[in-house]
N, C-alpha and C positions, 0 to 999 in steps of 0.2 A: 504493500500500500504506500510505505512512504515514498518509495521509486516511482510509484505513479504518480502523486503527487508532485513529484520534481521535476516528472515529465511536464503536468500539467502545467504547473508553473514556467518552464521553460518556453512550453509554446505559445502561451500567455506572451510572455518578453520577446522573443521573438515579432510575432504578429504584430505587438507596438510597435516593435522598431521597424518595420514593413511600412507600417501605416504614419508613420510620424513626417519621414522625408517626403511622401506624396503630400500632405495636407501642407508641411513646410513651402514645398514647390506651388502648390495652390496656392497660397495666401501671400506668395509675392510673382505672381502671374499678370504677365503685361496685359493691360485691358485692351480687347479687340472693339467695344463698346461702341456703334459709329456715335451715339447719342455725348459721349463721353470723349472724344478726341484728345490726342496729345495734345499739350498746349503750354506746357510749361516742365525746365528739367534744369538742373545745374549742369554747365561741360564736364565732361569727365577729365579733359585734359584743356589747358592755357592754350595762348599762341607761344607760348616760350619763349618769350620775350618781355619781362614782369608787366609792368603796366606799360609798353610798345605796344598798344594791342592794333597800330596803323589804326586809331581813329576811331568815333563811330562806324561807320562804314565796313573796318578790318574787324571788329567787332561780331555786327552786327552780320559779317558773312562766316566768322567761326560759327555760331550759331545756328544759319542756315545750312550748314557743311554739315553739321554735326546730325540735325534734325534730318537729313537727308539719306543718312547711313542708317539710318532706324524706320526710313519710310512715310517721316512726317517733311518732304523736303514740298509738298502742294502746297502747305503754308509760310505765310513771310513770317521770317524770325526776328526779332531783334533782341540783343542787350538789355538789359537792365542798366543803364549809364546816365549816369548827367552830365554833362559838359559846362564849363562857366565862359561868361563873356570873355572874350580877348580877340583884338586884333579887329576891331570894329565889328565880330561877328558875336549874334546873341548869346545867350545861353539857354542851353536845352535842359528839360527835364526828362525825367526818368520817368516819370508816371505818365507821360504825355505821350510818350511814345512805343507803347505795349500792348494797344487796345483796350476795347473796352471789357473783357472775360465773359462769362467764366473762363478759368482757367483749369486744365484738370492734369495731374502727373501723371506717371507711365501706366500705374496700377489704376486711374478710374477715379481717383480720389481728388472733389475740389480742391483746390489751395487759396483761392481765392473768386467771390461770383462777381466781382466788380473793383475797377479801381480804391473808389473810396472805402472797400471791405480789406482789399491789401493793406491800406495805409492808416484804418483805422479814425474816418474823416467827420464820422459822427459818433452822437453818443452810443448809439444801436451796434455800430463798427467796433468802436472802441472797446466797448461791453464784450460781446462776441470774438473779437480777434480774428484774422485771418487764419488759416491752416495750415501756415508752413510752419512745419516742425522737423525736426530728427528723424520723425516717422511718417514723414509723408514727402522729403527732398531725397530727390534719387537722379544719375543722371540717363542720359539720352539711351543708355543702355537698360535701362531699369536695372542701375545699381544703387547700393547704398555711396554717400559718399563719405568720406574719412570726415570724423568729427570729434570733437576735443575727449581727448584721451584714446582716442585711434594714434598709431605709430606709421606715419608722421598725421600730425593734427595740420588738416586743410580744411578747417572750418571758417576761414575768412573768403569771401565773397566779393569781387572789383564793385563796385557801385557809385562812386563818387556823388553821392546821395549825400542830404540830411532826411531824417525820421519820415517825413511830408511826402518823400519822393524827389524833392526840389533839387537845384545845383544851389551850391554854395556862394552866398554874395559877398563875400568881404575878399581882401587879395594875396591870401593864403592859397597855395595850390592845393587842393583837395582831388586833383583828378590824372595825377603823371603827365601834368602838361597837356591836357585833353586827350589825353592817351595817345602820347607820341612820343614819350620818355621812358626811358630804363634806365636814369640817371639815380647816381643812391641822394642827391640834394633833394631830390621831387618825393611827392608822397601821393597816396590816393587816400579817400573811404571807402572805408570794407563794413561789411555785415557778418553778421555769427549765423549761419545757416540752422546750424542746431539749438541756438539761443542759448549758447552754455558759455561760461567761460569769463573771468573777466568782472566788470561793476557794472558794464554795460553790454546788456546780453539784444541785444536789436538786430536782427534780421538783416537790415539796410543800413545802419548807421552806427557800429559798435565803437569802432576807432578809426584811426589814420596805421598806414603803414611807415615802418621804418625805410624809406628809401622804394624807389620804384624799379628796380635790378631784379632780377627773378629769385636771387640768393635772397635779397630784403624779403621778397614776398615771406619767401618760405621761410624765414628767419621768425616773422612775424605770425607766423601757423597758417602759411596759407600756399596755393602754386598758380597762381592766377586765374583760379576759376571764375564765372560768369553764371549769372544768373539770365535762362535764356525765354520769351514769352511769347507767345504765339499774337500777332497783329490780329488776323483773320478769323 
């Protein structure tokens, strides 16, 4: 009897361990959803050239590069960037240029149903929060991406944002020279993707980086990642 038993229990442990990695591989299954589109992912990889990222533009076609290896290349991509006035030319925002959402990540999950739900514009927003979290930012591969206390921590995000979405108006560099610098003088703002880390745990606006060199990047917990959102 107790042999049987042992058996029993054995094929007990077994059959979980059978059943555990399918229900694992379910619950992080890219959503085919047409209702649900990709619409938004972190890169998985920089331009490798820290904040060089060639501009909105070099940006905004990593992005579309990236969304196109995964299948989502029928929509326009851009950046998450702000740029600041210089050189007679305006300054751009980040929120202005994303569309208007929902937004949904690789798995089906909103991360955001509107601008002002992203950035928290009302009291309703604010209350509520947007969705990006640890558990719901993945990139264009439907991966997790490294985040503080992952080896190496890339939980800073390019964004030369404040909190709002907005570029930064005073004449502080806050964007690597509009992202045409990998000088270690220049700096950008970054966000915490995982909201962890630091006094100021923000999405978009956690801190500035030590220098805009791709070693600064990653010096400062990060490899020049890009936060990427679906226009369309």
């Amino acid at each position: 009897m107790i042999h049987l038993k042992h058996a029993a229990v054995a094929a007990a442990l077994l059959a979980t361990a059978c059943v555990l990695p399918a229900v694992a591989q379910q619950s992080a299954a890219r959503s085919t959803d047409p209702a649900k589109p990709l619409g938004f992912f972190v890169t998985s990889e920089g331009v490798g050239k820290g904040g060089n990222l060639g501009g909105l533009a070099g940006a905004d076609a990593q992005c579309q590069k990236l969304a196109t290896t995964v299948g989502a290349g029928n929509r326009t991509w851009h950046a998450y960037l702000s740029t600041q006035a210089s050189e007679g030319q305006p300054a751009v925002n980040a929120r202005d240029r994303i569309g208007q959402g929902p937004w949904y990540n690789t798995r089906g999950a909103v991360v955001a149903r509107d601008v002002a739900h992203l950035h928290g514009d009302t009291l309703e927003a604010a209350r509520l929060g947007n969705n990006l979290t640890r558990a719901t930012v993945f990139n264009e591969k439907n991966e997790p991406v490294k985040g503080f206390g992952d080896k190496p921590n890339e939980h800073d995000i390019i964004t030369g944002s404040t909190p709002d979405g907005r570029a930064f108006a005073d004449a502080a560099d806050h964007t690597c020279r509009n992202y045409t610098s990998s000088a270690a003088d220049a700096s950008t703002q970054l966000g915490h993707f995982d909201r962890t880390g630091g006094g100021n745990t923000s999405w978009n606006s956690a801190h500035a980086s030590r220098g805009c060199g791709q070693e600064n990047l990653v010096s400062t917990g990060g490899a020049g990642l890009l936060y990427c959102f679906a226009v369309n």
